[in-house]
Each structure stands twice: as C-alpha cells, then as structure tokens.
N, C-alpha and C positions, 0 to 999 in steps of 0.2 A: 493429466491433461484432460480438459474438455472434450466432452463428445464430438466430432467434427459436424459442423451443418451440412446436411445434405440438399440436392437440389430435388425442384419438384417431379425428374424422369428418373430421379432415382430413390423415388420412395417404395419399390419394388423391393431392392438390393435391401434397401435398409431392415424393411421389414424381414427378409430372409435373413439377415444380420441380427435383427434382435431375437428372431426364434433360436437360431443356434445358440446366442450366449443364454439366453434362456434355459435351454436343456441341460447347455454345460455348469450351470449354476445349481439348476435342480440335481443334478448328477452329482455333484459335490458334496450339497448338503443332505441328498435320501444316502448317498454310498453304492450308486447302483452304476453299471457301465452301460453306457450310451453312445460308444465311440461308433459303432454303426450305421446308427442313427447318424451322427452328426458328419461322419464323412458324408454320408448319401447327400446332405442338405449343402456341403460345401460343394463337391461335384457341380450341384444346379445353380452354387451361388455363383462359381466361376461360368459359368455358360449362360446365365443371366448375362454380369457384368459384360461379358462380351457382347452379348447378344444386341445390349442396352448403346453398348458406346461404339459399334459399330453403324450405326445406323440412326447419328445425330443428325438435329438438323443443326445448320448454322448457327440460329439465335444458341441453341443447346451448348455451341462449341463455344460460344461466346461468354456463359454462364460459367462453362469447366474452367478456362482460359482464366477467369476472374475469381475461381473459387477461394476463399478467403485460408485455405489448409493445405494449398498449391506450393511448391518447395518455390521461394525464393533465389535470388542471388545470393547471399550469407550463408543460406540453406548448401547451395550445391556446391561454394569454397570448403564448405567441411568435409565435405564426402568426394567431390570430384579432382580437386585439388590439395596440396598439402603445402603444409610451410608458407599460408597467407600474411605476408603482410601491409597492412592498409597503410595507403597514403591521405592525407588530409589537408582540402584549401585548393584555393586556385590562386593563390599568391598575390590576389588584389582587391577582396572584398569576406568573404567568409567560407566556411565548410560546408557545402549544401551535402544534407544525409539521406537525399533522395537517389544519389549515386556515391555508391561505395568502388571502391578501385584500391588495385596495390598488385604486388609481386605474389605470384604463387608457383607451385612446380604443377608441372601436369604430367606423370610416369616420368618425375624427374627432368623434367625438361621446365627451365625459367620464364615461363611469358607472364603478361603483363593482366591481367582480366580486372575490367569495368565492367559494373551494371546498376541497373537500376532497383531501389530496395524499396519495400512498401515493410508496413507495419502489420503484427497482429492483433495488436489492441489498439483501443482509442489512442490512448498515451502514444503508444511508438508510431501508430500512424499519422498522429500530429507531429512527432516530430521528423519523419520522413516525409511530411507532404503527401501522403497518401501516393507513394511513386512521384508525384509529378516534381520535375527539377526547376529551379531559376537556372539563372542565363548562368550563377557561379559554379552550378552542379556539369554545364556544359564544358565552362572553361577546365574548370579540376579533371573531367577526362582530357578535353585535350592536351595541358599541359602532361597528364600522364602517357596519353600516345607518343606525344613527341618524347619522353623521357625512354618507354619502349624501344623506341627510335635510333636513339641518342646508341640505345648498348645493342641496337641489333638482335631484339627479341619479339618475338611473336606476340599478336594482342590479340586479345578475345572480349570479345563485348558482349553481356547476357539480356538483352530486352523485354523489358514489364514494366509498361505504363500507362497510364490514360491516355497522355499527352503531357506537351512540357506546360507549367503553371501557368495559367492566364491573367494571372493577377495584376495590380496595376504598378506597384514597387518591381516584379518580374519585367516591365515591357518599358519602364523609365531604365533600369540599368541593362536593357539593351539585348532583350530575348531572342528579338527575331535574328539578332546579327550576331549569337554566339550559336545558334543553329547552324545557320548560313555558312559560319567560320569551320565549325566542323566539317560539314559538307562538304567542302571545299581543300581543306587540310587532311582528310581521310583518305579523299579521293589522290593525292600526291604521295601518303607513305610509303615508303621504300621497305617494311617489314610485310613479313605475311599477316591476314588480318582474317577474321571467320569472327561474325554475330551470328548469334543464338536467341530464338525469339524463344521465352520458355514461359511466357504467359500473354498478355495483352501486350501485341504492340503498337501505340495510337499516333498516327499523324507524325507531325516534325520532331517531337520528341523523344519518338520513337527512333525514327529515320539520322537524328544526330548522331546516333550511335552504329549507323546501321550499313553505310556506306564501307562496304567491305568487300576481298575477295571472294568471299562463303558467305549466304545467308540461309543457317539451317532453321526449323521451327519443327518444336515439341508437337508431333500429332494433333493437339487438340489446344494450340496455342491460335493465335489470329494477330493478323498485322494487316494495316487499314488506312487511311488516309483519315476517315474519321468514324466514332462512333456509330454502332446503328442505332440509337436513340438520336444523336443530332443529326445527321443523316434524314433520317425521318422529319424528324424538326423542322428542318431545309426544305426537303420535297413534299413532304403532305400536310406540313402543319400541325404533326401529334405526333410525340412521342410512339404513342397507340400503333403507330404502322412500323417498330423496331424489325418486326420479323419479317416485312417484305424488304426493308433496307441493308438486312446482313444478306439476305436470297441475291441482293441486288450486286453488293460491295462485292463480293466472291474474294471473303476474307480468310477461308478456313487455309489449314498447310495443302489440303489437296487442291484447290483449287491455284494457289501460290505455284506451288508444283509443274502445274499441268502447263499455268502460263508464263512460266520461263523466270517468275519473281524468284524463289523458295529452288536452294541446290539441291537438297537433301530434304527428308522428314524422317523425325528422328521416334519412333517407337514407342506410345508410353506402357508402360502396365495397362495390366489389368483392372479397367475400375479409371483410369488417369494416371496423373503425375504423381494427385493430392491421396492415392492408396498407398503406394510404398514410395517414397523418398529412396531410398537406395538402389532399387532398381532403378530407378529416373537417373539418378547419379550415374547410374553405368551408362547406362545407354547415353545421355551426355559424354563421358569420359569418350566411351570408344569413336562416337563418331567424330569426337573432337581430335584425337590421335589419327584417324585416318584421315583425315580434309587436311591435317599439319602435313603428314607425309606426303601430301599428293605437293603441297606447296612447295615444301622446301627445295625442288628441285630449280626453282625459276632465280634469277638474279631479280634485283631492285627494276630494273629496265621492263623487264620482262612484265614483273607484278604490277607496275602501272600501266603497261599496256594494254593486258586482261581486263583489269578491273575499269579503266574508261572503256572498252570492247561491250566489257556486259551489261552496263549502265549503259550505253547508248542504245544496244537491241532491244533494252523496256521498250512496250508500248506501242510497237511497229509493228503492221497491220497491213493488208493488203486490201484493196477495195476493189469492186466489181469490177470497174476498167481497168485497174490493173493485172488483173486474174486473166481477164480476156484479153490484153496486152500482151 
C-alpha cells in the first residue's frame, strides 16, 4: 500500500515517522541495535500525535474528517460487524454504489447497517460518486429500513458525505423528495435506530440518513448543513474565508455535543481514525453495543415518541425577554 497522504499540521508527525523508519532501516542493514533509540522517538511521537490533535481547529477537523486513508463504511463491516450481507437496488431504477446496506451481526446480534461509501482511487470514486447518492441510493435505504422493520431488527446507519448529488439527472428523478421521504419515514420506525457520523457529514444527504434515535460522531468527524467552502461562498463571496465559516458552522462532535445535536462522541486513536482502523472499529463496536442496550428496553410507541421529543428540542433558544420573563 501507498504511503498515506498526510495533512499540512501534520507534517511534524510525519517527519518524526520517517526518522524512526529511517533508523529502523539503517539498523537492519549496519546489524547494529537501535531499539533505544527508537522507543525514545516513539514515546515523543505518541505525545506529539496527541499533542497535535488535541488542539485542532475546526477547518483542521474538517481536513481529518475528509482524509482520503479515513476507514470507510465497507471498512468498518469487516472489523466491526460480521456475516455482512449486501443488498442491492431500490426496486425501481438502479443500484446507486454511493450507499451500500445489508444484514450484518453486531456481537451476534442481526441488525440492518447502511451507509454511505466513497472510493479510494479515481476508478472507485467514480464509481461511488465520490460519496454523493441519487435519489436511488436514498430509496435502496429506505426500502432496507422498512425491510429492517418488517423482522423487527435494529438499524444503524454510518454517515460520510458531501451531500447528496446535485446533478441534474439526480433532481429530474426526484432528489429532493427521496430525502424528504426519508425524513419523514425514519422519523415513524418502530425499530431501534442509532447514526454514526464517521466522517463528513454534509447537508440533506447527510441528514437522510441521519434521523434516528442516537446520533454518535467519530471525534474528529463534522456534520453540517453545508460546506465551509460554500458556506463561505454564500456569505463572503470567496471560498478564501472557509476558516471563518467552519469557526462559524460549530461543525465539530464537540461543538454537536455541547448543543444537544451529537448523543455521544465516540474516541478516536491516536493520530485519528485514518492511524489504526481497528481501534476505530472498536471503539465503534462498543459504543454501538451500549446505545443498543440503552434502547432495547423501549417498545415501538415509546421509540417514536423519544425520537419526535429530540427532534423537536433542536434549535430552541431562549431570548432576552424570555430570560427575564
């Protein structure tokens, strides 16, 4: 595999990274022990790492969020789930590859998990759309929700995307109203439901997915109404002003956190997600096993009552007169 690209706050790490394979290499070929040495240098590379991703700013988070070596949804079915299998189509136009779905175990247990897949190479990223879905990649979840549904099993939806496709074949077969339809249809299941944002999650096509009783996000994931590049776009007229417009959005999990969006945030490694895949995987796993437990005690009645409860508390605010009221 390729060297992974690194971002521009983390060319500290890196450099610390290529001195140790460096030594480790010269060690190899003079015959000489180095191990000293090179633990000392990993010691400072883990307290870098921290050091570095503790203390991003937004636009920063927005960079990790989108890094191109970030574990996927296909990614996390191998490791966090077992005995995946994918379903395919929405039963009235084609297979959209920008949302994969199907039956998987989670610690043995059968629920339903969707999400949204981007590519690693040109090739696979054209053929997933770069994440972004048509209105058939919305339907093919919902028809899998309802199937979810149908056997009374838990669904999980994993979130990473721009947004859904703006193209113009996308909004002739009916984008905005296969959003809509989710929205609206998610908000009614009678199963338990938990989204996981584990990378970028942009706007409505984000949000199709996202209407749930649980919404967790990966540490240094972001979910947004729009881009900080368009965003910018909109209010200053340049791209150029991204980094006042993510300051502005208060995209990041802690900021989600603080105002009542985000239940949970879920831990990543050391370094991000896009350092170790497996431990990303657990820490998904477990928090996905604890949000189920807390669920499964509610009946259907119950589950939609919560879930129109915490959807309606977005957003509510108090203003001077009413403070002093």
């Amino acid at each position: 595999m390729a060297a992974a690209p690194h971002l521009e706050f983390e060319r500290d790490i890196v450099d610390l990274q290529e001195r140790i394979e460096k030594l480790e290499d010269d060690a190899r070929r003079k015959g000489i022990d180095v191990g000293e040495e090179v633990e000392v240098l990993r010691i400072k590379l883990g307290k870098l790492r921290q050091e570095t991703y503790r203390n991003l700013k937004p636009i920063e988070q927005v960079q990790v969020a989108r890094h191109p070596r970030r574990p996927y949804t296909l990614d996390y079915l191998e490791r966090t789930f077992t005995d995946f299998v994918e379903l395919h189509g929405d039963r009235a136009f084609r297979d959209d590859e920008a949302i994969v779905g199907g039956w998987a175990r989670l610690d043995g247990r059968t629920v339903m998990v969707i999400g949204h897949q981007k590519g690693r190479d040109m090739k696979e990223n054209l053929r997933r759309n770069f994440g972004m879905p048509h209105p058939e990649g919305y339907r093919k979840a919902l028809r899998l929700m309802r199937l979810a549904e149908k056997f009374g099993r838990p669904i999980v939806t994993l979130i990473d995307t721009p947004g859904a496709y703006p193209g113009l074949g996308a909004e002739e077969r009916g984008q905005a109203e296969a959003i809509a339809m989710n929205l609206r249809e998610m908000a009614r299941l009678s199963v338990p439901t938990i989204s996981v944002v584990i990378g970028e999650g942009g706007s409505g096509g984000a949000l199709a997915l996202g209407v749930t009783d649980r919404i967790l996000m990966f540490e240094h994931s972001t979910y947004s109404v729009i881009s900080p590049e368009g965003c910018a776009a909109i209010l200053w007229r340049s791209a150029e002003h991204r980094e006042k417009a993510a300051n502005a959005l208060k995209l990041t999990s802690s900021n989600l956190k603080a105002l009542g969006v985000a239940d949970a945030v879920i831990e990543e490694p050391s370094g991000g997600a896009h350092a170790d895949w497996d431990a990303a995987a657990e820490g998904l796993r477990r928090a996905l096993v604890a949000q189920l437990a807390e669920l499964d005690g509610h009946d259907p009645a119950q589950l939609r009552e919560h879930r129109w409860a915490k959807y309606e508390a977005m957003g509510a605010w108090r203003g001077e007169d009413a403070a002093e009221a």
